[in-house]
Structure formats: structure tokens, C-alpha cells
C-alpha positions in Angstrom: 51.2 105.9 -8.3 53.7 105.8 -11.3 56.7 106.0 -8.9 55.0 102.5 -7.4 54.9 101.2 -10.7 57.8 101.9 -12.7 61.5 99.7 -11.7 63.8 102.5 -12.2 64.1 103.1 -8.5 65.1 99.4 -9.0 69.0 99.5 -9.1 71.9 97.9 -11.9 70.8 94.2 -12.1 67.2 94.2 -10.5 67.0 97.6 -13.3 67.7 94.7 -16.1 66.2 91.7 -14.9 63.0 93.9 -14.8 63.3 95.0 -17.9 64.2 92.0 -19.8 61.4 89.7 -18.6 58.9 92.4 -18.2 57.9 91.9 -15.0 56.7 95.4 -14.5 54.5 95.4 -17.3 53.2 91.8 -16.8 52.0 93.4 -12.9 54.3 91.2 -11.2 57.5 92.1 -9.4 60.8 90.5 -8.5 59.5 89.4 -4.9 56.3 87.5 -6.3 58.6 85.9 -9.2 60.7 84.3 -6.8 57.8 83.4 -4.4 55.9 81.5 -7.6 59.4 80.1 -9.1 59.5 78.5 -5.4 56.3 77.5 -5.3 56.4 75.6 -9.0 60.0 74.3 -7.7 58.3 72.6 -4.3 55.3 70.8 -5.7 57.1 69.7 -9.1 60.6 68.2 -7.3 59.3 65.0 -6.2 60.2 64.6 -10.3 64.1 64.4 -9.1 63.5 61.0 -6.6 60.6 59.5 -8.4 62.2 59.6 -11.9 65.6 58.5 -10.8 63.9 56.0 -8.8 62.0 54.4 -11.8 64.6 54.8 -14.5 67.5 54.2 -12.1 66.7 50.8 -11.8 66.8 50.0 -15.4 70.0 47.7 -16.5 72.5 49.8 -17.0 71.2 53.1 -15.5 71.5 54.0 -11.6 69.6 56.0 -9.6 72.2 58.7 -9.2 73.2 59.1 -13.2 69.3 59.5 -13.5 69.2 62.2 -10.5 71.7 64.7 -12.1 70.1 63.7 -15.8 66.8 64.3 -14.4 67.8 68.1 -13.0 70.2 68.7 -15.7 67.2 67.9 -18.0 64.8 70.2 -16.3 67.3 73.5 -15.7 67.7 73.1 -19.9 64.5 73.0 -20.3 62.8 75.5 -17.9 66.2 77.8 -18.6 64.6 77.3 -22.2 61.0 78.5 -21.5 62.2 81.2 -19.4 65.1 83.0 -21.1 63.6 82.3 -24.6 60.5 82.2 -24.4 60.0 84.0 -21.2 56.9 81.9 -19.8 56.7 81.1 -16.0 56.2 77.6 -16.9 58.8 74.3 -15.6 59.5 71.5 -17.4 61.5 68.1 -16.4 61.0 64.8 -17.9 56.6 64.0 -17.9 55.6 61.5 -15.4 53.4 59.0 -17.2 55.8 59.3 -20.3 58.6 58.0 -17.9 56.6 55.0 -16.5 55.4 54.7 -20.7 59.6 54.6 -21.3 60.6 52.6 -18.5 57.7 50.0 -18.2 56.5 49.2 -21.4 59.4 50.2 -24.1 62.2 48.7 -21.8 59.6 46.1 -19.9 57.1 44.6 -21.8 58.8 45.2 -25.1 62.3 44.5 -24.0 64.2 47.2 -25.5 67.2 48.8 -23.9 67.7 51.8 -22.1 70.1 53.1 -24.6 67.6 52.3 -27.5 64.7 53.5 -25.7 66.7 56.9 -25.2 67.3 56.6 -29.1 63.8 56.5 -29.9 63.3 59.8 -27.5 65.7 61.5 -29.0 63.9 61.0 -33.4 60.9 62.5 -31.3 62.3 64.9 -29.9 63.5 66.1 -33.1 60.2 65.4 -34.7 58.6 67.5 -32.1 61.5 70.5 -33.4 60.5 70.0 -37.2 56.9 70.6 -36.3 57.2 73.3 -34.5 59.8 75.0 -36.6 57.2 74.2 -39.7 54.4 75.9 -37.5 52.5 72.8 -37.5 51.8 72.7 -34.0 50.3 76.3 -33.7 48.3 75.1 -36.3 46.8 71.9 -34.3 46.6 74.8 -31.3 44.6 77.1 -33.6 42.3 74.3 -34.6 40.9 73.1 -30.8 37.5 74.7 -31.0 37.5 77.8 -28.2 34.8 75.3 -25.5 37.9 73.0 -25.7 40.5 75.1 -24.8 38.4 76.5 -21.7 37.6 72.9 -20.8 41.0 72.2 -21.0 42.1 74.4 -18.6 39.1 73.1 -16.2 40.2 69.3 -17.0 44.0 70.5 -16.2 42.3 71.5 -13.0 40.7 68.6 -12.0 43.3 66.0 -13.3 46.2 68.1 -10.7 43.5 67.7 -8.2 43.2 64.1 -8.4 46.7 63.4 -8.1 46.8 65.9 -5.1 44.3 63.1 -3.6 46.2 60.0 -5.1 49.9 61.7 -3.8 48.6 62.4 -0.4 46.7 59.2 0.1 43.0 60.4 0.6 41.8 58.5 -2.4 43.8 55.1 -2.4 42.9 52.2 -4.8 40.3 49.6 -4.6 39.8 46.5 -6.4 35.9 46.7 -6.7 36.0 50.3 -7.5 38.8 51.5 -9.0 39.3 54.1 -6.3 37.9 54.7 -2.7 38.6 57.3 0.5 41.5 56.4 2.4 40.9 54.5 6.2 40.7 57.2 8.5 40.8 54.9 11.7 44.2 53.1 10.9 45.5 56.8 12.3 44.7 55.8 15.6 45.2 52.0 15.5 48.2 51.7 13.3 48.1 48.4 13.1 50.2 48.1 10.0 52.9 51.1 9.6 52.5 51.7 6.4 48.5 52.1 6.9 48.5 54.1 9.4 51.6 56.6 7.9 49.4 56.7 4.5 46.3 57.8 7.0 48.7 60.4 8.3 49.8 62.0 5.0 46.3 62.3 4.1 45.3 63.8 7.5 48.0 66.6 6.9 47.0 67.1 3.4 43.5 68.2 4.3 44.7 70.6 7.0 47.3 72.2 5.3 44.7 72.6 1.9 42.1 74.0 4.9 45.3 76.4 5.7 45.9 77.5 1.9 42.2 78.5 1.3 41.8 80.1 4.7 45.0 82.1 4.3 43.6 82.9 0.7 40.1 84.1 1.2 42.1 86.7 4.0 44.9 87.9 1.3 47.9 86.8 2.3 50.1 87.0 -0.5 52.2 83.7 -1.0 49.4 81.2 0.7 50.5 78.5 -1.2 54.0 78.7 0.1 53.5 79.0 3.1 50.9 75.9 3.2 53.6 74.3 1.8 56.3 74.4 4.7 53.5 74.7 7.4 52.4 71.2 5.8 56.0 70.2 6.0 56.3 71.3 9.9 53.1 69.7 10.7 54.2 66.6 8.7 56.9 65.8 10.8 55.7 66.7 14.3 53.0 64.3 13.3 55.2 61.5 12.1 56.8 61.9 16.1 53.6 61.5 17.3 51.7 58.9 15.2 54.6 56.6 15.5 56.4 57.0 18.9 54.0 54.3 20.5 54.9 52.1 18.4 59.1 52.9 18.7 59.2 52.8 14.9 59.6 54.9 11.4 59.1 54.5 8.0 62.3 54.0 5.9 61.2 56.8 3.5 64.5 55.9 1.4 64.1 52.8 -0.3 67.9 52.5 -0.5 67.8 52.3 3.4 69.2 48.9 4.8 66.5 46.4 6.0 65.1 46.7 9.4 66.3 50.2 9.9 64.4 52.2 12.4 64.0 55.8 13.7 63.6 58.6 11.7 64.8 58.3 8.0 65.3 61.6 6.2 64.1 61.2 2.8 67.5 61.9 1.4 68.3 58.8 -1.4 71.4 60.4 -2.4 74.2 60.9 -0.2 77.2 61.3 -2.3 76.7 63.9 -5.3 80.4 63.0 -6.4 80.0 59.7 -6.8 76.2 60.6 -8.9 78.0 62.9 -11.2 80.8 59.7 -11.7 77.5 57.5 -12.4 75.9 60.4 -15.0 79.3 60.4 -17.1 79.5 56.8 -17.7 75.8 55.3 -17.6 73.6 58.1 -18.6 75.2 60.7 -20.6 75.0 60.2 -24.7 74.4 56.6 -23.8 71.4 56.3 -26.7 72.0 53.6 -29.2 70.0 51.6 -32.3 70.7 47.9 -30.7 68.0 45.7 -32.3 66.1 48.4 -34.2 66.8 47.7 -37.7 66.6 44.2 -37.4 63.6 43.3 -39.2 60.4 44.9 -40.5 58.4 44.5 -37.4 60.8 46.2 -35.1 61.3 48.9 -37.7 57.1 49.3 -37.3 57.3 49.3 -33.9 60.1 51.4 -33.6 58.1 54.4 -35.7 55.0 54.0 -34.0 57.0 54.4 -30.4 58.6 57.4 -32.4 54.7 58.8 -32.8 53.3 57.7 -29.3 56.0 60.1 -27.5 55.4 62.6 -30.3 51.7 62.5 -29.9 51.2 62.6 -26.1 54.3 65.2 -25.4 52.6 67.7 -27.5 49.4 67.5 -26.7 50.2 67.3 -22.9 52.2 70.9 -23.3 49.7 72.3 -25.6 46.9 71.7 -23.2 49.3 73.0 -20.2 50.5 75.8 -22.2 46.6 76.6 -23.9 44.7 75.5 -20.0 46.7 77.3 -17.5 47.1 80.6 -19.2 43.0 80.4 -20.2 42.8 80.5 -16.5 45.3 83.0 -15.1 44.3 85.6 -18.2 48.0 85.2 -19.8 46.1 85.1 -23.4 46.6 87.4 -26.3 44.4 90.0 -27.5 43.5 87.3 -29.8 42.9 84.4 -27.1 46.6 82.8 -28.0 49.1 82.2 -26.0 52.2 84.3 -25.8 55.2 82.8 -27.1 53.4 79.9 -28.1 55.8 79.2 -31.1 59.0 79.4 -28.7 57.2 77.6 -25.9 57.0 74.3 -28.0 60.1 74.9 -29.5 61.9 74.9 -26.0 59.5 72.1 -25.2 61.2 69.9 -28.2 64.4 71.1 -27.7 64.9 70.1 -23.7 63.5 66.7 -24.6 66.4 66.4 -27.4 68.7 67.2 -24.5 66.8 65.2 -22.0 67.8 62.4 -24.1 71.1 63.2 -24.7 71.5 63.3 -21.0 70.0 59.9 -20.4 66.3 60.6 -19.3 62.9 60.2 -20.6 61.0 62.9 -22.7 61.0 66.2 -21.1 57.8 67.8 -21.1 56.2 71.3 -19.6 54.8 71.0 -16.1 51.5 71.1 -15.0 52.1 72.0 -12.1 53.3 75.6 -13.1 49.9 76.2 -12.1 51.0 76.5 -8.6 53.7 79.1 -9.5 51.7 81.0 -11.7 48.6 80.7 -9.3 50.7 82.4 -7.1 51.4 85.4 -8.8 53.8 84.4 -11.8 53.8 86.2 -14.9 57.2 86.0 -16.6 59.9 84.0 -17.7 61.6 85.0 -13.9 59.7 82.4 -12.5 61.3 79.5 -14.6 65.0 81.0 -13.6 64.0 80.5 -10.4 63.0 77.0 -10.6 66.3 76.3 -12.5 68.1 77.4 -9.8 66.7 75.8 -7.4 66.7 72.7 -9.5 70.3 73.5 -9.7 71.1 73.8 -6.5 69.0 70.6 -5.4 71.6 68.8 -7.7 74.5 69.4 -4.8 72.3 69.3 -2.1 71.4 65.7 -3.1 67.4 66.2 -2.7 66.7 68.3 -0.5 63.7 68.8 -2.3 62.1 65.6 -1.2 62.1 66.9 2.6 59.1 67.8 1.6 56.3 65.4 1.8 54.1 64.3 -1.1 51.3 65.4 1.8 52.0 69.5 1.6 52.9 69.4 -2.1 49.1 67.6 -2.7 47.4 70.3 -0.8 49.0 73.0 -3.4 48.4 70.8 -6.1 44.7 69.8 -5.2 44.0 74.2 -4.3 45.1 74.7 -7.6 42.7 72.7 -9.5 40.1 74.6 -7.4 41.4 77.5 -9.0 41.8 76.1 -12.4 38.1 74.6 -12.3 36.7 78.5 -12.2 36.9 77.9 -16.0 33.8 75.7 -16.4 31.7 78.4 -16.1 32.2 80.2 -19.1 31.2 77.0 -20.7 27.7 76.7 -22.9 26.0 74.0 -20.8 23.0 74.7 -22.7 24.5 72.9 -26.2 24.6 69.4 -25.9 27.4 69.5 -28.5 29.7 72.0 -26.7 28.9 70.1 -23.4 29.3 66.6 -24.2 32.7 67.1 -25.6 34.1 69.9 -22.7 32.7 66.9 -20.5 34.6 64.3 -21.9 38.0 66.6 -21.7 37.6 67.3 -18.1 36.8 64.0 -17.1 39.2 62.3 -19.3 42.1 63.9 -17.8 42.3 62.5 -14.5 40.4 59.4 -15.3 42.6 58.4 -18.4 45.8 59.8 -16.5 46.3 61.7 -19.5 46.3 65.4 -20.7 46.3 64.2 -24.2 44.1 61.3 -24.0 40.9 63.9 -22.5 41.8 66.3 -25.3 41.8 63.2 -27.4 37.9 62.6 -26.2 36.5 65.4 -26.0 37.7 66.3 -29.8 36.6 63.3 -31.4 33.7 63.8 -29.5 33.3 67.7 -30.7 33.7 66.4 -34.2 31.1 63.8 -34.0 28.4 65.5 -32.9 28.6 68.3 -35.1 29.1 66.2 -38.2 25.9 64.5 -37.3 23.9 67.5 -36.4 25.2 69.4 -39.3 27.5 72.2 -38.1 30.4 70.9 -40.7 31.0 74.7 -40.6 31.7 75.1 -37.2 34.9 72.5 -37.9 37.8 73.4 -38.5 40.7 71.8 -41.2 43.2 71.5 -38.3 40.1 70.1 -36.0 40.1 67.3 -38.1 43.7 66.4 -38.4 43.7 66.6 -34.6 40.4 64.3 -34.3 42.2 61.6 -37.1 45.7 61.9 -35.1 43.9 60.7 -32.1 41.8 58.4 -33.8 45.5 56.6 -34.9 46.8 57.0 -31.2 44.2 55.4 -29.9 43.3 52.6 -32.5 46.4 51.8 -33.9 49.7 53.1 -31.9 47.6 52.2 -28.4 
């Protein structure tokens, strides 16, 4: 048995690799690294197309200068996590925080790109000066312990929901928010975009089916493997669904009008001419146009400064805190490892994110995936960088795989990440009604931050008015006033 265990048969580079990250110790080995780096890596890079889509189109930006910004950003900072810190978490810039950067600091305020990168870049270095001064272990030692277990159960549900919102089962409705997609427009695709979004949902549910049947049998590296059997399925079904009508869906929204056939998802053809792009619109291209101006854009300017500050950390503390609750990554004193160097390579890649021309970069939730199949070290996130890394010359290859097989992951996942609510006290209303608010919060505030945000003030509440002042922490109220400004005042 300690023959098994021990890397020395392991030879030269394997020999260091294992001993640097600890992969041996951490029961994990080289093979399962990889497998969960590639894992994370295939349900995270729909990041590289999505974010360069939405930013690209920005005056002054381009979809390709945003494409190598947006992988450049995430190798930094999951090279970060990794190397220094040596989590198997990813990071790239935060989806919700780029729709916050493009839509409503360059939209509906009307503030450039190159200031809106500015005002990325003072958080970013806020977020450094925080973590440096130890304040944000502090606001992680003062969530209450029900909060950090329903965090990891509201990470769970909130992935899940936008497994069903990627893949197109649960599609929006103007009654009810939200409603199960058409099933029949599969076989009467009347309208092509109908019947493909009945399609990717049909595939999402069998290749989910295919994840937890493989699971409950042991095959090691399920997920993977529902992930390109989702992809193969995918396509075959995209030849049949559609041949009766002689027609495809231009998955590239850069396609010219009226094409048909079949359209690989590749928006990118020329990574020359992307690079050209990311030297002269994206890279150091932050600026103070219109900032100083007058008092009220100075306001507004600061409390931009705090929104990013506020939801980037709190969405990486509850990723960091949540998914390593779940996979049994904590200290012998319930923390997480690292934590201190987590956040700091958390700050740090959004300080270069910025600098390269992107939005802030933030730690992935869908490490889950990676470390839900079998990730333990800091080898997963080198993997992830290199695959980011090589996506960059491939232009994406990444996005050959459909939204529908990276949902299924994502949606299995929060099954696994829900196991948490039972070591929850449903029997105190006050522990309940607050780990009730967080998990629900999540997915139906589209926010990590804003269901932490709840179900603290909620915490806080109750026990003031049921008098446990005790039970409440210093930092539990700084947290519980820092929400009460995000949501009151900052918006």
C-alpha cells in the first residue's frame, strides 16, 4: 500500500510537480488533476466568446482585443490561484460583473470603456489593500458557520439554475418570470430558433441522465465524459432536427446574413489579426475622461469603485468558503486553505484584467465541476491555464462545445453542492430563515453576494430581536451594514 501511495516511483518532473502542489498528500494524483483542470476548463470557456462578445462591442473595443484580454486575464489569474496559492480553483473576468461594466457603467451611465476599465483597476487595488490588511479574512471569519454551509448549498442551486437557463429548459416568461421550455417545437420546428432551443434542452437532460448514471456506477471522470458525449450527441442531433428543413443556425453572430448549413461556432478566425486588435484597443487603454469633472461624477465614480469591490469579494468568498464546505477542502479549524493568498490572487488578476482591457476578474464557480471531479491542488488551475492558453491560438475551440453539455455538468454539480443543506438546523427559525434566504437568493438575485447579502441581514435581525446579541459577531455586523449600503445606497 505505501508503494501505491508515495510519487517517488514518479520520475524527474512528475517527482516535482507532485511534490510541489501536494497532490499526493491531498489524495489526488496527476491523472485526476488533469481530468478536473479539463473539466473546470470546458464548462467555464463559454467566458472567452460571451465576454468578448459583450465588451467587444463597446466603442472602441473589438471582439478579438477582448478574446485574448479575456484569456490573458484568466491564465494570470488562475496561474495566480494555482502556483501561489495552490487552490484548484479558475478565475476569468465574472459574468454579471461584465454585463454590470458593459451595460450600465458604459450604457446607462455613458462612461467609456477606458474609464470604465479605470474605475476596475482603483478596485482592484482596493480589493489588494484589504486583503493585504487581512480585512477580508476577517469579514470571512465573521459569516456565522449555518451561513457558510448555506452558502455552499446556494452556490449549488444558483450553478444549477443557470445549467437550466444555459441549456434552455427553463426559458423566460412574461407572466412568470420563468417557465419550462416548449417540448413540442422539437418536432414541429416551426421557428428555427424554437425548435434548436428545444433541442439543446433535450440534450442537456440526457447527457445530465448520462453523468449521474455513470456516477452512481463509479466511473471515474463522469463529468468529462458527459461532457463530449453531450457534445457528440449535440451535433448528430443538430443533423437530424434540422435536415427537413435544409437549414442551420448561424451559431457565430459574425456570420454573414442568410448563411446556411452547418456553422462552426468559431467567431474568431484570425488570431494575428486579434492579437493586432489587443495591442492597440484593449491593452493599458484605462483612462480618467470625465471623472473629475464635477462633484457628482466624483460620487458616482466612488460608489462604482465600491459596487465592484463589494460584489467581487463577496462572490469569491462565497465560492472560495461554499465549494470547499462541500468537497471537505477546510481546515482543521473549518477555514479555508490559502484563504489569505486566494483573495490576494483574486485582487491581483483583476488589477491585471484591467490593465489588459477586461472587466473584473473574479474566481469561478464553476470550479465546482473540476473539483467535483476529483481536484484537490493548485494542478488543476495550471491545467485550466493551459488550456486557456492554448484556446488563445486555436481561436475558440472551446466554444465547440455547446452551452447544452456544459449545463448538464453545471446543473450535476449543484446536485452535489446541495448535499450541504442537511447539516443545516432546520429546527431554529433563526438559522433557517437566514440559510433560506442565502440559498434562494443566489439564483433568484443572480448574485452570489446579493444571497449572502440576505441571508446576513436576515441572521442579524432575528437574533437582535430574539436576543442572541451574543451569538453576533463584530465582523457579522460590518458585513450586515456593508450590505445594507450596497443595497440602499450604491444599488
Amino acid at each position: 500500500m505505501e508503494k501505491e501511495k508515495q510519487p517517488a516511483k514518479l520520475n524527474g518532473f512528475a517527482q516535482k510537480l507532485d511534490s510541489y502542489f501536494g497532490i499526493t498528500a491531498a489524495g489526488s494524483s496527476l491523472k485526476t488533476e488533469i481530468i478536473a483542470g479539463a473539466t473546470t476548463f470546458m464548462t467555464m470557456c463559454y467566458i472567452l466568446v460571451v465576454n468578448s462578445g459583450m465588451i467587444g462591442d463597446l466603442p472602441g473595443a473589438s471582439f478579438g482585443a477582448i478574446y485574448i484580454a479575456t484569456a490573458l486575464s484568466a491564465i494570470i489569474g488562475t496561474l495566480l490561484i494555482g502556483l501561489y496559492a495552490k487552490l484548484p480553483f479558475a478565475q476569468a473576468p465574472g459574468m454579471g460583473l461584465n454585463a454590470f461594466f458593459t451595460f450600465t457603467v458604459c450604457g446607462a451611465l455613458g462612461l467609456s470603456y477606458g474609464t470604465a476599465l479605470f474605475i476596475v483597476l482603483i478596485s482592484g487595488l482596493l480589493f489588494t489593500a484589504l486583503t493585504i490588511g487581512g480585512i477580508r479574512e476577517k469579514i470571512v471569519d465573521g459569516l456565522p458557520t449555518c451561513l457558510k454551509i448555506a452558502i455552499s448549498a446556494g452556490i449549488g442551486s444558483f450553478i444549477a439554475f443557470i445549467g437550466l437557463q444555459n441549456s434552455g429548459i427553463v426559458t423566460g416568461d412574461e407572466a412568470t418570470l420563468v417557465k419550462l421550455v416548449d417540448f413540442t417545437n422539437l418536432y414541429n420546428p416551426a421557428d428555427i430558433v424554437f425548435a434548436h432551443n428545444a433541442m439543446s434542452a433535450v440534450v442537456c437532460i440526457i447527457t445530465f441522465l448520462g453523468i449521474i448514471i455513470l456516477s452512481k456506477k463509479g466511473v471515474k471522470g463522469s463529468i468529462i465524459l458527459g461532457l463530449f458525449g453531450g457534445t457528440v450527441l449535440y451535433y448528430l442531433m443538430m443533423l437530424i432536427v434540422f435536415h427537413k428543413i435544409g437549414t442551420y443556425i448561424p451559431f457565430d453572430k459574425y456570420a454573414p446574413a442568410g448563411t446556411t448549413g452547418i456553422i462552426v461556432p468559431i467567431s474568431m478566425t484570425n488570431p494575428i489579426g486579434a492579437f493586432a486588435d489587443f495591442g492597440t484597443k484593449s491593452f493599458f487603454k484605462f483612462n480618467v475622461d470625465g471623472i473629475f469633472n464635477n462633484f457628482g461624477t466624483i460620487m458616482s465614480f466612488i460608489s462604482l469603485v465600491i459596487a465592484f469591490a463589494i460584489v467581487d469579494m463577496f462572490d469569491t468568498i462565497g465560492t472560495l468558503v461554499g465549494t470547499c464546505t462541500r468537497a471537505g477542502m477546510l481546515d482543521k479549524d473549518g477555514n479555508v486553505p490559502n484563504m489569505r493568498k486566494a483573495l490576494l490572487s483574486d485582487s491581483l488578476a483583476t488589477v491585471a484584467g484591467s490593465m489588459l482591457g477586461t472587466s473584473t476578474v473574479t474566481t469561478y464557480v464553476e470550479s465546482a465541476s473540476g473539483i467535483s471531479a476529483g481536484g484537490r491542488t493548485g494542478f488543476t488551475s495550471v491545467i485550466v491555464a493551459l488550456l486557456f492558453f492554448i484556446a488563445i491560438f486555436l481561436s475558440p475551440i472551446a466554444s465547440l462545445i455547446p452551452s447544452a453539455a456544459a449545463a448538464a455538468a453545471l446543473i450535476y454539480v449543484g446536485v452535489l453542492m446541495m448535499g450541504s443543506v442537511k447539516e443545516i438546523d432546520w429546527s431554529d427559525p433563526a438559522i433557517a430563515g437566514s440559510c433560506l434566504m442565502t440559498i434562494l437568493g443566489m439564483p433568484l438575485t443572480y448574485s452570489i453576494s446579493d444571497g449572502i447579502g440576505l441571508g446576513i441581514i436576515t441572521y442579524i435581525v432575528v437574533k437582535l430581536f430574539t436576543g442572541k446579541i451574543r451569538d453576533i459577531k463584530l465582523f457579522t455586523y460590518i458585513i450586515g451594514a456593508i450590505f445594507l449600503l450596497k443595497f440602499f445606497v450604491i444599488g
